[in-house]
KEMILO-63988 format. One line per 8 residues: their letters; for each residue x, y, z of N, C-alpha, C. Coordinates in steps of 0.001 Angstrom, whole numbers. Example, Ala and Ser with C-alpha at 12.3 -4.5 7.8 and 13.67 -1.06 7.14 Angstrom:
REM residues 2
as = 13190/-5690/7800/12300/-4500/7800/13200/-3300/7800 | 12850/-2250/7080/13670/-1060/7140/12900/30/7870 .
//
This chain:
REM residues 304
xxxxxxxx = -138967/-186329/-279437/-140122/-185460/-279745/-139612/-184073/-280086 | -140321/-183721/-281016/-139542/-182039/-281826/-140525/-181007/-281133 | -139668/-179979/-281180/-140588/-178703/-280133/-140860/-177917/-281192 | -142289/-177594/-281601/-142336/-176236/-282726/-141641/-175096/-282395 | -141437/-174562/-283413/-141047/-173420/-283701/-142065/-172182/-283685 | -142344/-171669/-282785/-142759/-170402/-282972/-142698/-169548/-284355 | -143807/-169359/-284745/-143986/-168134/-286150/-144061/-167339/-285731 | -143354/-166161/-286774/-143672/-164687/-286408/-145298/-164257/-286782 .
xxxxxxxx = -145842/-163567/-285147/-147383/-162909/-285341/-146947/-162046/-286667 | -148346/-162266/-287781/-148401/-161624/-288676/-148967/-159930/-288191 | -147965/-158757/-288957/-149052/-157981/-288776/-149573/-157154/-289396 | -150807/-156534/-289281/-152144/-156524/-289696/-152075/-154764/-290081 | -152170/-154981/-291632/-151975/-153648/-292642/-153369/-153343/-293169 | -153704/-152133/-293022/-154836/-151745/-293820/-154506/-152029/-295429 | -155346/-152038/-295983/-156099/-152875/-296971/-156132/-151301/-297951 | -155953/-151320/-299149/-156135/-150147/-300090/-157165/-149510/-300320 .
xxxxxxxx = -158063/-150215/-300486/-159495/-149798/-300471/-159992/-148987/-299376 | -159455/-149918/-298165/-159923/-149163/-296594/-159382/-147760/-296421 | -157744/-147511/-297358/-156815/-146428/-296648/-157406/-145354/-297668 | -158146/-146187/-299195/-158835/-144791/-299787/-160159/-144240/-299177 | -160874/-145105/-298515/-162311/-144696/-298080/-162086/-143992/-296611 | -160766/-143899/-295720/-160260/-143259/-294715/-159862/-141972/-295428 | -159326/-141541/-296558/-159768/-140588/-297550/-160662/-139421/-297941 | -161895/-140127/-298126/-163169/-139677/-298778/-162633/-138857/-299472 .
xxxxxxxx = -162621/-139679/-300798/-162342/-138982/-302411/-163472/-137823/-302405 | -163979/-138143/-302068/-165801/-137595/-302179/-165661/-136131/-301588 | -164980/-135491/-300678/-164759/-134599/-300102/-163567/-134027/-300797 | -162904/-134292/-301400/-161707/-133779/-302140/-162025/-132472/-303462 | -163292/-132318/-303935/-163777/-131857/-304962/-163660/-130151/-304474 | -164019/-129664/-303517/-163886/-128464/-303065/-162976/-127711/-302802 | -161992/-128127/-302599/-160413/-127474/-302470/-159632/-127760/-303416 | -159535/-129087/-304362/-159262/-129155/-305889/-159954/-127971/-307222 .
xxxxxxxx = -161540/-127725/-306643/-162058/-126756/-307369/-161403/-125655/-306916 | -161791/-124805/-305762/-161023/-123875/-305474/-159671/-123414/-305767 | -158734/-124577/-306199/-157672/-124281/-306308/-157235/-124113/-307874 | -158170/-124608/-308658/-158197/-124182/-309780/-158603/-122640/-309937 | -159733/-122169/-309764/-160125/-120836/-309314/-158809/-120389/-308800 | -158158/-120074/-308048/-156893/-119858/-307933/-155735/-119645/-309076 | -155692/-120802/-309108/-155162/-120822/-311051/-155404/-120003/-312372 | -156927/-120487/-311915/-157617/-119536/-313621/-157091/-117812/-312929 .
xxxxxxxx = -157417/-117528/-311564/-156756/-116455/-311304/-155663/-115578/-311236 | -154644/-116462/-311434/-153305/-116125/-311707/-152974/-115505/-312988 | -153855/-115441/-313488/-153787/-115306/-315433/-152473/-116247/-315905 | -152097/-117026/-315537/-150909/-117496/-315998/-151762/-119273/-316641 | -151231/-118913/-317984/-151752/-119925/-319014/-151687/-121752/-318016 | -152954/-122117/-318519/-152611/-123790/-317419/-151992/-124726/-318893 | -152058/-123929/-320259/-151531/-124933/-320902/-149982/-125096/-320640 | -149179/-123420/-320011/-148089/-123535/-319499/-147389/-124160/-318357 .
xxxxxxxx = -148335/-124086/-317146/-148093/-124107/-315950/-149095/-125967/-315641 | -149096/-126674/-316763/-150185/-127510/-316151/-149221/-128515/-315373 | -148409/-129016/-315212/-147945/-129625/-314017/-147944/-129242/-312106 | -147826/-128107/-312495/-147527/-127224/-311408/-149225/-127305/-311370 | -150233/-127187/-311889/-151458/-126928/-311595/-151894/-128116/-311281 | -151405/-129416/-311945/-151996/-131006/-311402/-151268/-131370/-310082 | -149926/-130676/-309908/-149528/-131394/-308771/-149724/-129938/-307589 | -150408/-129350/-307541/-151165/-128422/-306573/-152740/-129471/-306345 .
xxxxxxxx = -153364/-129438/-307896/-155137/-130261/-307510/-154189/-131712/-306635 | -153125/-132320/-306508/-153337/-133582/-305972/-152884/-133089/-304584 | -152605/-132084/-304417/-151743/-131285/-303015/-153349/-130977/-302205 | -154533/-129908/-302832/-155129/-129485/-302316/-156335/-130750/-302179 | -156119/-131812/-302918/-157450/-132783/-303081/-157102/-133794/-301863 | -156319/-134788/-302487/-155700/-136362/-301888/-154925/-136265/-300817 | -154020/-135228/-301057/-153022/-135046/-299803/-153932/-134116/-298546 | -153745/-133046/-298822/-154376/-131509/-297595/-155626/-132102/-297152 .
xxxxxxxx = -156357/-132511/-297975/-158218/-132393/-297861/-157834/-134150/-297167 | -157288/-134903/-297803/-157038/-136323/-297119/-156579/-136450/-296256 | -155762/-135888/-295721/-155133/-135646/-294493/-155854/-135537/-293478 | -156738/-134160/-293259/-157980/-133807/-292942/-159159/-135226/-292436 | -158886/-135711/-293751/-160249/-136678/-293282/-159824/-137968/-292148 | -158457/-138343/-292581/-157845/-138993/-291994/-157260/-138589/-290404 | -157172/-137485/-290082/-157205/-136888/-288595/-158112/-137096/-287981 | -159466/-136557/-288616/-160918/-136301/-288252/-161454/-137898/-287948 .
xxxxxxxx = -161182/-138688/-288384/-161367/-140165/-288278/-160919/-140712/-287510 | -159638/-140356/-287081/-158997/-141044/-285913/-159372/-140156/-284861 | -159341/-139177/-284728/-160066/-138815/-283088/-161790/-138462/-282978 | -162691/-139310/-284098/-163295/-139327/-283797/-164058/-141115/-283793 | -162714/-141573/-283526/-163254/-143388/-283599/-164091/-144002/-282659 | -164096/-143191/-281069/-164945/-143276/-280445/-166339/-143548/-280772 | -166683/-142341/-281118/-167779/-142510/-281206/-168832/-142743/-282877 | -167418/-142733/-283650/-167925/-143678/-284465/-168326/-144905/-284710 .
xxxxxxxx = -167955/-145588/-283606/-167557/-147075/-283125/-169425/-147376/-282565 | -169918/-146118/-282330/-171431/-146163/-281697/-172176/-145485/-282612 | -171983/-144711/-283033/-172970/-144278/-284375/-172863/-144606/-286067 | -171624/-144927/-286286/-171234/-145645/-287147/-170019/-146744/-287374 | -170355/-147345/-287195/-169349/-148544/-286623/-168594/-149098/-287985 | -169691/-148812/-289215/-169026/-149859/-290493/-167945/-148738/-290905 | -167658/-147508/-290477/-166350/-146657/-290837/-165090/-147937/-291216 | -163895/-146872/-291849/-162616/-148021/-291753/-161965/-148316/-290286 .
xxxxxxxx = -162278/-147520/-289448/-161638/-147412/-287563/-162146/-148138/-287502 | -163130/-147915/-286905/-164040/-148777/-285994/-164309/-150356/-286997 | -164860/-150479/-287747/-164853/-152042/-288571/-163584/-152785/-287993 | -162588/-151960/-287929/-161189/-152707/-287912/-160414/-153025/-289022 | -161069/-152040/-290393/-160731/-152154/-291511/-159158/-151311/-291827 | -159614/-150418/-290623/-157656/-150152/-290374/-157221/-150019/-289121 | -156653/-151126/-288790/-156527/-151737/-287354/-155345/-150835/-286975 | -155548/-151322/-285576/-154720/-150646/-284887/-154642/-149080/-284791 .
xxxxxxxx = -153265/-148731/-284759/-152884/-146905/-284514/-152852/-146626/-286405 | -152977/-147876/-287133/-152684/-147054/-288620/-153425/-145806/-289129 | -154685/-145518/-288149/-155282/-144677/-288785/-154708/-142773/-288334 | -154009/-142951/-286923/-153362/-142175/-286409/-151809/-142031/-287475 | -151192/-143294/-288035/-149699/-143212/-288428/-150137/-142852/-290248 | -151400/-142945/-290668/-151394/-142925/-292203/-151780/-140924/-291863 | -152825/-140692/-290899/-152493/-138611/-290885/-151183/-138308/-290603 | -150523/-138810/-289881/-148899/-138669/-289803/-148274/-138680/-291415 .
xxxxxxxx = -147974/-139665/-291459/-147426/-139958/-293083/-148126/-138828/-293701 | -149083/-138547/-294437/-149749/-137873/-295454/-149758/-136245/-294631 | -149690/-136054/-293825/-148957/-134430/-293180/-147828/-134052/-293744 | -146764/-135555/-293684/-145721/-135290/-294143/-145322/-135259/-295737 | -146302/-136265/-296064/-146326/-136134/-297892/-146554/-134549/-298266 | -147542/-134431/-297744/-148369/-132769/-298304/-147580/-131430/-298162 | -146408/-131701/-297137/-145607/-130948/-296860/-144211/-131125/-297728 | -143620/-132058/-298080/-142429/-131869/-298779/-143592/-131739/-300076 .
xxxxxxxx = -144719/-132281/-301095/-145106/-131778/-302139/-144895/-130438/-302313 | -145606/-129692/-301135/-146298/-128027/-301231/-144471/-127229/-301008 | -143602/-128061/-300169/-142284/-127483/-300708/-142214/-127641/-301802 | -141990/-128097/-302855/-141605/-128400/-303715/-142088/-127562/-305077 | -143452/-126977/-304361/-144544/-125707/-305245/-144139/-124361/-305003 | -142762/-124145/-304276/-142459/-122746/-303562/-142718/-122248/-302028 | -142386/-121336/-301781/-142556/-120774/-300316/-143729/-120781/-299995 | -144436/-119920/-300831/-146102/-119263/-300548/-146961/-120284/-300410 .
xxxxxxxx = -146705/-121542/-301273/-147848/-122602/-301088/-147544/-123686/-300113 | -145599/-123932/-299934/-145307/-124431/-298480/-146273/-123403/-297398 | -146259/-122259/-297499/-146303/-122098/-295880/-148238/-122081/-295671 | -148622/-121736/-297057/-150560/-122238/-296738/-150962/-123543/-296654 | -149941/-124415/-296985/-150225/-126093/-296900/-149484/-126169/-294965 | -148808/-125365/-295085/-148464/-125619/-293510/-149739/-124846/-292160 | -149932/-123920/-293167/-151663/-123333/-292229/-152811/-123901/-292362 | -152839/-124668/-293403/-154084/-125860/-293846/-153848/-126584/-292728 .
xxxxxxxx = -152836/-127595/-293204/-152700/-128841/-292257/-152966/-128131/-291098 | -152137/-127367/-290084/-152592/-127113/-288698/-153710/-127188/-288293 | -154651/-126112/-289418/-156070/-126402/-288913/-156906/-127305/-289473 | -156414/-128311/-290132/-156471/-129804/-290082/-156890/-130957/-288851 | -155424/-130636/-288071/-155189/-130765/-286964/-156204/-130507/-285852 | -156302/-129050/-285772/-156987/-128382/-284781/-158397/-128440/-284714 | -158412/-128602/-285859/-159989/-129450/-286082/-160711/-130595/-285642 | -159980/-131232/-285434/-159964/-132431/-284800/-159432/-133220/-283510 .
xxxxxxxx = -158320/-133258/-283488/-157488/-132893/-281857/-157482/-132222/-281094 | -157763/-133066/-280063/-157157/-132414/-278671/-155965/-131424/-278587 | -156038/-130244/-278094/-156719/-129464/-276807/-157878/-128839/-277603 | -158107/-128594/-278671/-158417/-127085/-279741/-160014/-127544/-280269 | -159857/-128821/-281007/-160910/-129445/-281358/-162009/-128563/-281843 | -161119/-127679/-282914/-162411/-127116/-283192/-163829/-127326/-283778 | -164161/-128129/-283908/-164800/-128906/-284497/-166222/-129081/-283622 | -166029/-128675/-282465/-167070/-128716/-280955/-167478/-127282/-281091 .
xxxxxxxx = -167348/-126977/-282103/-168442/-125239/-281936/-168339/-125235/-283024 | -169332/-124565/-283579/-169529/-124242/-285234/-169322/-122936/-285787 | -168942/-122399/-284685/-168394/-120828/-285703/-166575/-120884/-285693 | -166179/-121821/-285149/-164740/-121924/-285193/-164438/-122832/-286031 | -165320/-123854/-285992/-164706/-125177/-286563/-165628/-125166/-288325 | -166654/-124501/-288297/-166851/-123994/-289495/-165932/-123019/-290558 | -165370/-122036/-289477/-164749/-121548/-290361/-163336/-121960/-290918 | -162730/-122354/-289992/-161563/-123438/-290352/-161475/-124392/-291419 .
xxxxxxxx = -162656/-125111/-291102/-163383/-125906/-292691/-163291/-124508/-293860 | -163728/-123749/-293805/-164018/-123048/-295004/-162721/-122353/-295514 | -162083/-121332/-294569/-160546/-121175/-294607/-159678/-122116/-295534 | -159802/-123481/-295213/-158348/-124286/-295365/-159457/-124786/-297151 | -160498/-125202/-297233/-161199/-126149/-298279/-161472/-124527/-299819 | -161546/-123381/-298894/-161851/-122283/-300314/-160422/-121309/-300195 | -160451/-120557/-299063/-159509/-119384/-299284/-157779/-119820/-298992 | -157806/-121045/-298316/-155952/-121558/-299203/-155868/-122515/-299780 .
xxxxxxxx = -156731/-122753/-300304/-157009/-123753/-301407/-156772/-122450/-302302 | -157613/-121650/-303253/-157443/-120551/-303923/-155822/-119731/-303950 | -155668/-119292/-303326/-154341/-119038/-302257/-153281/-119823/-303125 | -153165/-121137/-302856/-152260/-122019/-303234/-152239/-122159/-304612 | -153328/-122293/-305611/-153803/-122468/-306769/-152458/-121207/-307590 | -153085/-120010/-307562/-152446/-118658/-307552/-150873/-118781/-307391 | -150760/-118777/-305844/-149181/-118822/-305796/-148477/-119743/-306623 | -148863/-121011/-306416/-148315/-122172/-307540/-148038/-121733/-308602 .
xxxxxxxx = -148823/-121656/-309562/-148387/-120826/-310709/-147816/-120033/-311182 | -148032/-118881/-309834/-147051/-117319/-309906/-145907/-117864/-309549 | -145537/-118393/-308675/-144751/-118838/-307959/-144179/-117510/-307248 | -144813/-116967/-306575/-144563/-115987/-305848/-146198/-115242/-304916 | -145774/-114614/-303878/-147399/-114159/-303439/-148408/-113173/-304325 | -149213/-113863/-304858/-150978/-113505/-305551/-151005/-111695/-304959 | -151410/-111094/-306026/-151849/-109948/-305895/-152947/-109725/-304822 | -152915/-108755/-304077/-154277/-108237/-303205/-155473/-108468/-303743 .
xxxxxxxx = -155585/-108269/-305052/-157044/-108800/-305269/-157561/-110213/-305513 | -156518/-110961/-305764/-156902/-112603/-305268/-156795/-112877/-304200 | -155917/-112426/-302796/-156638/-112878/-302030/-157867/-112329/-301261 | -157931/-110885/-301504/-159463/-110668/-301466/-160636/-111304/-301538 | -160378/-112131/-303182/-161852/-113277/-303426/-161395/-114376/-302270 | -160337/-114802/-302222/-159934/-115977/-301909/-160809/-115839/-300269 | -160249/-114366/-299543/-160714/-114684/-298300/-162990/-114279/-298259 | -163014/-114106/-299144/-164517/-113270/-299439/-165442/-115105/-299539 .
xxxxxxxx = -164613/-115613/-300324/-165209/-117119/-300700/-165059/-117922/-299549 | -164325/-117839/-298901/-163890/-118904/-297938/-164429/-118185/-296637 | -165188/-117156/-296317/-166147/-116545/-295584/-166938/-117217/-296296 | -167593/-117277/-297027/-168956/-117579/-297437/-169072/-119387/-297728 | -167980/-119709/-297004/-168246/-121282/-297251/-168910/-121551/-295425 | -168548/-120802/-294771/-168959/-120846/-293311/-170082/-120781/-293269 | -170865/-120592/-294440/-172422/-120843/-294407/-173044/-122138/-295100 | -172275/-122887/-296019/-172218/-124007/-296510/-171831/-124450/-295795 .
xxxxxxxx = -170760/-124714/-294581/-170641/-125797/-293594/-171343/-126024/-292696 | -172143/-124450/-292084/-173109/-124766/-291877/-174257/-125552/-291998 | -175060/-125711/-293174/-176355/-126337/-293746/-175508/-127858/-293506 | -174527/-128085/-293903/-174004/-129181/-293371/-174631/-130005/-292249 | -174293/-129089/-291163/-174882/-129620/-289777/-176177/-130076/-289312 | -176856/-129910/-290556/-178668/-130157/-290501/-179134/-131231/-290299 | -178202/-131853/-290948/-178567/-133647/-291227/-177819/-134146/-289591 | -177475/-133528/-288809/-177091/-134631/-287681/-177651/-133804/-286192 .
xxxxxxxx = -178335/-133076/-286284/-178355/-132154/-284971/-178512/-132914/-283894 | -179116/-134056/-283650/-180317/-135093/-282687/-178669/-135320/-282051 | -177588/-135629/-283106/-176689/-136632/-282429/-175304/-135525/-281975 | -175462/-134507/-282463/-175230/-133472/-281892/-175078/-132665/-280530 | -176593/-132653/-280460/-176877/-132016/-279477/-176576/-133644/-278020 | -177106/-134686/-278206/-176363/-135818/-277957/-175359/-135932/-277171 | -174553/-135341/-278301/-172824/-135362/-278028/-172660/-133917/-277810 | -173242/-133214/-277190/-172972/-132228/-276770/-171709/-131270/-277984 .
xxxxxxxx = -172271/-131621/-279022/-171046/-130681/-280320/-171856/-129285/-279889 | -171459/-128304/-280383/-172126/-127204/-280416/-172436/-126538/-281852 | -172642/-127452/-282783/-172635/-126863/-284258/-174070/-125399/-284150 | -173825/-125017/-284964/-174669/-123744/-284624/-176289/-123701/-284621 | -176612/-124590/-285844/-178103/-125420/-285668/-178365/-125585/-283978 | -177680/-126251/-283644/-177637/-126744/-281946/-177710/-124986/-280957 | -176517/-124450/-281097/-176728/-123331/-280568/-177637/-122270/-280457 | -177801/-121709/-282401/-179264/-121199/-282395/-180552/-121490/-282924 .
xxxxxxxx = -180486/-122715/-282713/-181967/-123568/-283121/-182341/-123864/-285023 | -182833/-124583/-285817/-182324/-125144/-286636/-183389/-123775/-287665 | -184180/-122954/-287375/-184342/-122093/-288491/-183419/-120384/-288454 | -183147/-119990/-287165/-181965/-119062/-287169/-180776/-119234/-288095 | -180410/-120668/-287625/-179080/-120567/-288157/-178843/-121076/-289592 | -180577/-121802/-290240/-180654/-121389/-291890/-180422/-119803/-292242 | -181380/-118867/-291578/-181496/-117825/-291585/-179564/-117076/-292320 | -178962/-117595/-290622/-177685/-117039/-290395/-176838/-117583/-291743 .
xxxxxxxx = -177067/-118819/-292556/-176206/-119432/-293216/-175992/-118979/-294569 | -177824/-118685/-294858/-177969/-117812/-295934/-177395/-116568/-296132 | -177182/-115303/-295115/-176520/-114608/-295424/-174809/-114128/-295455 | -174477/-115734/-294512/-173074/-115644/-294823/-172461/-116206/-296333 | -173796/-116913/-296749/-173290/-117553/-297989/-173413/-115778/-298888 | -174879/-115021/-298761/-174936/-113737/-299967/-173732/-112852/-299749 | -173643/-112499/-298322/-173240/-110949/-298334/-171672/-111174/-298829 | -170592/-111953/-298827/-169703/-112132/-299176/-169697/-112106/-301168 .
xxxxxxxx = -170742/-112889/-301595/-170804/-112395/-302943/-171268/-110958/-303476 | -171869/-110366/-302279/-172559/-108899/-302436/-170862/-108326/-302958 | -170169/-108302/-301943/-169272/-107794/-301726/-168530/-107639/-303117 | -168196/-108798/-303534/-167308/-109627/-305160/-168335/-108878/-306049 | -169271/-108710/-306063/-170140/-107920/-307148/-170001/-106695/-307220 | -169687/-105806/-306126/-168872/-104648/-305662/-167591/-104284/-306336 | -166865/-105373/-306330/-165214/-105658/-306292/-165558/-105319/-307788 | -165686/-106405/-308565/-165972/-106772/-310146/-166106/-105659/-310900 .
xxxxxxxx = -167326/-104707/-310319/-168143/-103498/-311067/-166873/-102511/-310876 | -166331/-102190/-309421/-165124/-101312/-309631/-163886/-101548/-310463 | -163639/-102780/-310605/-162519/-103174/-311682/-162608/-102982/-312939 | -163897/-102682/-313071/-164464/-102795/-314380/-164814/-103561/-315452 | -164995/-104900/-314117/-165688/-106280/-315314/-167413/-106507/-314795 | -167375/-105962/-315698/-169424/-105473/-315415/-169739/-107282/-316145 | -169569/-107292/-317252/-169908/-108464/-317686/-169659/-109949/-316401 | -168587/-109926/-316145/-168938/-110977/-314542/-169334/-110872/-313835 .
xxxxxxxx = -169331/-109417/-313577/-170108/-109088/-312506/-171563/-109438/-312652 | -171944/-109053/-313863/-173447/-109342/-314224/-173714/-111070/-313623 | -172824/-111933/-314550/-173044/-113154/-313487/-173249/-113718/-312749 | -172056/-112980/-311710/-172343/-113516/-310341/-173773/-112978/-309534 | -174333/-112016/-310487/-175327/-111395/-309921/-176484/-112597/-309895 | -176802/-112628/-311253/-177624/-114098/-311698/-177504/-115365/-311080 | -176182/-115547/-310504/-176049/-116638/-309762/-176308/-116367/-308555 | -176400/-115666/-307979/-176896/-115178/-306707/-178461/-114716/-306616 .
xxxxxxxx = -179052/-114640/-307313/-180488/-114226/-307653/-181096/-115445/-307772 | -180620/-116299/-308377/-181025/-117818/-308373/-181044/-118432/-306855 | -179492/-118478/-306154/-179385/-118884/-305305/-180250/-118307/-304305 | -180887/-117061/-304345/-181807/-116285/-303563/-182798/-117177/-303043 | -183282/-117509/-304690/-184582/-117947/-304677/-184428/-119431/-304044 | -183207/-120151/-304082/-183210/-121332/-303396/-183653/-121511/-302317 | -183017/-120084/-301843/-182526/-119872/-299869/-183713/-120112/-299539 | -185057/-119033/-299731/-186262/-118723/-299747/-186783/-120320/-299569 .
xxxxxxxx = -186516/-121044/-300592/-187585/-122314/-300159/-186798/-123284/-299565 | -185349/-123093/-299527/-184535/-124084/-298091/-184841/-123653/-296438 | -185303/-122352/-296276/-185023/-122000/-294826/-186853/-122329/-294801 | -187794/-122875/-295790/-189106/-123185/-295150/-188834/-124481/-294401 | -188026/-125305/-294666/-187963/-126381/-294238/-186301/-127143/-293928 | -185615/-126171/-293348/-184068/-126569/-293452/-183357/-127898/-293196 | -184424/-128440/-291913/-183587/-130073/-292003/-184011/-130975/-293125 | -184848/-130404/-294009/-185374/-131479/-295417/-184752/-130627/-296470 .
xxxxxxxx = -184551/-129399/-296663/-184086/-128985/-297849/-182282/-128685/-297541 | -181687/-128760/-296855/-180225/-128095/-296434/-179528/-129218/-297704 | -179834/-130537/-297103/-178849/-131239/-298834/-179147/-131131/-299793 | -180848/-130947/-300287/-180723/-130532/-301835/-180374/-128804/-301868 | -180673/-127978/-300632/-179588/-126557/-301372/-177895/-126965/-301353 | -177199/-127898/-300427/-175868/-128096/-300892/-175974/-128812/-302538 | -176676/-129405/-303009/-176728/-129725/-304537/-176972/-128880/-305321 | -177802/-127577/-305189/-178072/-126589/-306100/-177636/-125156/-305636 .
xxxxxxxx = -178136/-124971/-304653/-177246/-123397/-304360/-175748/-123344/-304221 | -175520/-124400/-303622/-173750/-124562/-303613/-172942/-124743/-304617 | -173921/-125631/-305863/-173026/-125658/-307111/-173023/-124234/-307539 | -174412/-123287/-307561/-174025/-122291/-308501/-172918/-121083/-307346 | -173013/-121453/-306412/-171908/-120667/-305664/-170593/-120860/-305960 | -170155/-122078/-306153/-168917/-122137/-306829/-169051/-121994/-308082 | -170086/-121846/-308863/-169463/-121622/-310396/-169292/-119610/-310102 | -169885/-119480/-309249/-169507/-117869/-308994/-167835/-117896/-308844 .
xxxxxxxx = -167277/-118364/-308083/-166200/-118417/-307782/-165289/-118079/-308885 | -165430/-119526/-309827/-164776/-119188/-311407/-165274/-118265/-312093 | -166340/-117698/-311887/-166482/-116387/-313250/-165855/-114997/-312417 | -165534/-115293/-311042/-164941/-114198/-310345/-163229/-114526/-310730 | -162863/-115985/-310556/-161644/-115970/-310721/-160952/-114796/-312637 | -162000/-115994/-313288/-161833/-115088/-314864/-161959/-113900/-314394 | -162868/-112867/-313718/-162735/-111586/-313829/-161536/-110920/-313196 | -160928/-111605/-311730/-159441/-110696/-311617/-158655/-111685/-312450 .
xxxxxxxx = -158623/-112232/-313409/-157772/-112547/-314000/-157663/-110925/-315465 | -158784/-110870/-315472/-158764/-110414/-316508/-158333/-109045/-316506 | -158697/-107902/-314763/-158801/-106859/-313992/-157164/-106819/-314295 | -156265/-107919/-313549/-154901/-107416/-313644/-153971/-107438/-314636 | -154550/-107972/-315412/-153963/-108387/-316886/-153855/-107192/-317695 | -155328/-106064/-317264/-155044/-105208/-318086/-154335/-103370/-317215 | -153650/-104175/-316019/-153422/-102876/-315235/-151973/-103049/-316402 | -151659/-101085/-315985/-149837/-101065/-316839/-149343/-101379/-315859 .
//
């Protein structure tokens, strides 16, 4: 009588599809934009510099911003596993620790890339990722209060996203007045991450998060969101007129006069209107961004 042979246990690899939707392409659009803005800011031609500008958008999109999602997923599998279970964690669509070893890996991708873009954008891809990290992990988790973990979101997705865009190209550190916008925009995304929080407060407050809806009740902190989104463009409209680009400036004015009028009929009703103002006030907030980037592009171009 013959004794089987033992097979080797097969083992069990996430699936491509699963390791892109652990991803969310979908979230990648904001720090790829930004980092163009960055770019167009550099005044340095993208018909010259366009490698260096595609392999920054796949630095600030797929890698930095993916990374991100892929942290945020694994320490929050818990309780995705109870509020949303069909995620790639929890399904088991990426079994095991892969979802912990693929933010590992892609920390490390994003980091020899952003070497590879120079010093200045190594060391903001190395302050991204951290608060990547910190966003999500234990001890720091910022992510359990909304004026920390908002702004971190906004920091790493507008103002070194921008940041990086710039340096890449220059290949050296961005003039004072880009990162001026850079940090002016990425303040004013702390009010867009905000409205964010609208759509989940019930499970929130729940889970004891402290997003700021939760803290100061869900029409304050429309209130509060709206003017972190204006006064930061107040500011850039300021900036613009002293540089002496009245013509963008005029823009961003219009885009902000619009967005006014959004605010006005989002804060009547903020947990029903907060996603259609992220569809309309937020787009024309970033197209502010680019007619600000064109204007210090244009401001330093013509200093002697």
């Amino acid at each position: 009588m013959t004794q089987a042979i033992p097979t080797a246990r097969a083992v069990a690899l996430p699936g491509p599809k699963a390791t892109l939707t652990l991803l969310k392409p979908v979230t990648w659009f904001a720090p790829m934009w930004a980092f163009m803005c960055g770019a167009v800011s550099s005044g340095v031609s993208l018909a010259d510099g366009w490698m260096l500008a595609l392999a920054g958008i796949v630095l600030a999109g797929p890698l930095v911003c993916g990374t991100s999602q892929a942290v945020n997923d694994w320490f929050d599998r818990h309780v995705d596993a109870i509020n949303e279970p069909d995620r790639p964690i929890p399904s088991g669509r990426i079994p095991g620790r892969w979802g912990l070893y693929i933010a590992i890996v892609w920390t490390i991708v994003s980091l020899v890339v952003a070497a590879s873009l120079g010093m200045w954008v190594f060391w903001a891809a190395v302050v991204g990722l951290a608060l990547a990290w910190a966003y999500s992990a234990p001890p720091f988790r910022l992510k359990q209060n909304g004026w920390w973990g908002n702004l971190a979101v906004g920091v790493s997705y507008e103002g070194l996203a921008w940041f990086t865009g710039a340096a890449a190209l220059l290949g050296a550190l961005p003039a004072p007045e880009i990162i001026l916008l850079a940090v002016l925009y990425s303040l004013g995304a702390h009010g867009i991450m905000t409205l964010n929080d609208f759509k989940s407060v019930e499970g929130d407050r729940a889970m004891n998060l402290k997003s700021l809806p939760v803290q100061l009740g869900v029409r304050r902190a429309a209130h509060l969101a709206c003017w972190v989104m204006a006064i930061p463009q107040v500011v850039v409209i300021g900036l613009l007129l002293g540089w002496g680009q009245h013509l963008h400036a005029a823009g961003v004015v219009v885009l902000l006069a619009v967005q006014a009028q959004l605010m006005i009929t989002m804060v009547r009703a903020p947990k029903d209107k907060a996603a259609w103002y992220n569809a309309t006030g937020t787009t024309l907030y970033v197209l502010g961004m680019l007619v600000s980037a064109f204007a210090v592009s244009s401001h330093l171009a013509a200093l002697p």
